[in-house]
N, C-alpha and C positions, 0 to 999 in steps of 0.2 A: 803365505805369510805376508808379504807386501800388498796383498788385494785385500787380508781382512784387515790389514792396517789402513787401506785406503778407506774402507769401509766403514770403518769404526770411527772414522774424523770427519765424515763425510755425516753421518748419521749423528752422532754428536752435535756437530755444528747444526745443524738442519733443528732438531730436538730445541739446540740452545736460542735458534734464532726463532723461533713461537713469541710474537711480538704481545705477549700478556695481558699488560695494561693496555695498549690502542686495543684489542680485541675485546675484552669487557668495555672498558669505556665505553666504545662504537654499538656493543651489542646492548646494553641497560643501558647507556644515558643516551644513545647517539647523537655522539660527540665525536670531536677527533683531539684526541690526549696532547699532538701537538702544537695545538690551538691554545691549549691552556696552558698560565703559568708560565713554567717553564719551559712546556713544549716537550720534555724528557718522559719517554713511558713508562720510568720506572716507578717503585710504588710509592716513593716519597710523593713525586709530583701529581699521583693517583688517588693518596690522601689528602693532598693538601689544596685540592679541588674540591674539596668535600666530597669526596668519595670515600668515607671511614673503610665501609666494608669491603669496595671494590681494591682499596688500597690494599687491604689485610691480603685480600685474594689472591690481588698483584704478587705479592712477595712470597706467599706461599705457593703459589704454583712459579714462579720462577725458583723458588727454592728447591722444589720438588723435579722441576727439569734439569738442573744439574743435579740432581744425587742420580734419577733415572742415567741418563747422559752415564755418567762414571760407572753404574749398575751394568751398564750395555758392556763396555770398559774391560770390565772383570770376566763378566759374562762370555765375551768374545775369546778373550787370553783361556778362560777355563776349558771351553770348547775347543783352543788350538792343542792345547794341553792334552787334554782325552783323546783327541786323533791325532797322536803322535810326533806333534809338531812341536819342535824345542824352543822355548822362548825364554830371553835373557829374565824377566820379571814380570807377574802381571801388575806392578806398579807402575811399570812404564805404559800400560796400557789403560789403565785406568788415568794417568795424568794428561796423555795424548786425548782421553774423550773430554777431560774435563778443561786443557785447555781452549780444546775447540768449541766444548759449548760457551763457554764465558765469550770467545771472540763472536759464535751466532748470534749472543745477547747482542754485545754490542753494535755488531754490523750485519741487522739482517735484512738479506737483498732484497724481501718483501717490503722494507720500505726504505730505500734507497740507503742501504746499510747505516741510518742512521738510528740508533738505538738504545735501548741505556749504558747505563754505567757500569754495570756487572755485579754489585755488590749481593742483591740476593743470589743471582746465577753461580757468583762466585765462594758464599757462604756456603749454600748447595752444592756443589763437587766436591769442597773438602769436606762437609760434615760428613759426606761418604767416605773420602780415600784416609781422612785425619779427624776423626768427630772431637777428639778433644782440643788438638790444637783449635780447629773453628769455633768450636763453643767457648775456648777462651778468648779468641781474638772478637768474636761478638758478644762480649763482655765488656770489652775495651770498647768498642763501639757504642754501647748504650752509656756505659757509664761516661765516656765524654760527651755527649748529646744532653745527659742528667745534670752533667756540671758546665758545661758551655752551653748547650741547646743551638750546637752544629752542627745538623747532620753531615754536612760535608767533612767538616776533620772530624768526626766520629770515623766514615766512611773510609778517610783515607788512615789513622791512626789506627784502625781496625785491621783493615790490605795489611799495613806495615808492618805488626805485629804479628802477623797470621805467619812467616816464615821463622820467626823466632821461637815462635811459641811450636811449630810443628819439628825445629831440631831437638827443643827439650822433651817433646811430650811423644812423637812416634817413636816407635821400636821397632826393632825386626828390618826387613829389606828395606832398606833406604836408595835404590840405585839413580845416578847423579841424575836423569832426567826427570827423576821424580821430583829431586830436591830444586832441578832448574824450573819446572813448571809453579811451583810455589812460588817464586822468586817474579817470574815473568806475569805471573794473574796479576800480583800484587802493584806490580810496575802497570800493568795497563788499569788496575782500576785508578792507580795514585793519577794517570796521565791523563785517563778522560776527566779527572775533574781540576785540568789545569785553571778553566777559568774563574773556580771555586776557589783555588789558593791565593790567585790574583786578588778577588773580592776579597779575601781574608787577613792578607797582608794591606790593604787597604783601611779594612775595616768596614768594606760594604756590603759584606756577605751577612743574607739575614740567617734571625734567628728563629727557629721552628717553636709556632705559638706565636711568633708576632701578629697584629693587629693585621698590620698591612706591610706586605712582606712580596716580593716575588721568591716562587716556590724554586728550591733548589734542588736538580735534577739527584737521583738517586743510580 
């Protein structure tokens, strides 16, 4: 029990930390995504290099590595299951992969743990373990990005909403580390874009679609 629990956060993380955008970038433009802009490899900073497509890319396969990530998750619990091994929930297994992919995103040791933001990684683990709460909380994400055109408080009003929105809308086993992993993504995405709230409470944080703007890490 404790090996395939080491296993499953080890594999997670590793999955979650597939540095996306530097690997496109570097492979069709070669470039290095931290050179630009922002410097951040997530896929805002991926589009807003003019990279439309590669941006698109970006997000959906960092979307894609946390639902896998979470997939492994359940997968793992289902397998401990069937060979007779009693486990508290596999919701706690599934939120143990999906924390640790959100933290690979962030800090992955292929480039000196510096990484993005987590917002696709972290859409992606919950459209798997909570698709509604997620599809609501990136609702809230796009519609304030439509009426401010900030990705950053889309990003973080997004995070914040995403635990609210998953006490209303999950059913069934809820057990506490599940509900604490929602709680803890949402705090690390809200934290990496502390210097976005700074610019924001200033007023010097751009806006997506500006002329000339430095790009704001996603």
């Amino acid at each position: 029990m404790l090996l395939a629990t080491l296993l499953i956060a080890v594999a997670a993380y590793l999955l979650g930390s597939i540095p996306t955008g530097y690997l496109l970038v570097r492979f069709f433009r070669h470039q290095d995504i931290r050179s630009i802009g922002s410097g951040n490899i997530g896929a805002t900073n991926v589009l807003r290099s003019g990279g439309k497509a590669l941006g698109a890319a970006t997000f959906l396969i960092d979307v894609l590595k946390g639902c896998a990530a979470v997939y492994l998750g359940r997968l793992a619990a289902i397998t401990l299951i069937a060979h007779g091994t009693p486990i508290e929930s596999i919701r706690n297994f599934e939120a143990l992969a999906a924390l640790c992919a959100v933290l690979g995103h962030m800090f992955p040791p292929w480039l000196r743990f510096q990484g993005g933001k987590g917002v696709s990684t972290g859409f992606g683990v919950f459209l798997f373990a909570a698709p509604l709460a997620a599809l609501a909380a990136i609702t809230v994400f796009f519609l304030t990005i439509f009426v401010t055109r900030y990705v950053s408080l889309g990003s973080i009003l997004g995070a914040a909403s995403f635990p609210v929105f998953a006490w209303l809308l999950v059913h069934g086993d809820r057990p506490p580390f599940f509900i604490a992993v929602q709680f803890m993504v949402a705090l690390l995405i809200i934290a990496k874009h502390t210097p976005n709230i700074r610019r924001l409470l200033t007023g010097k944080e751009s806006r997506f679609g500006a002329t000339k703007q430095k790009a704001e890490p996603a």
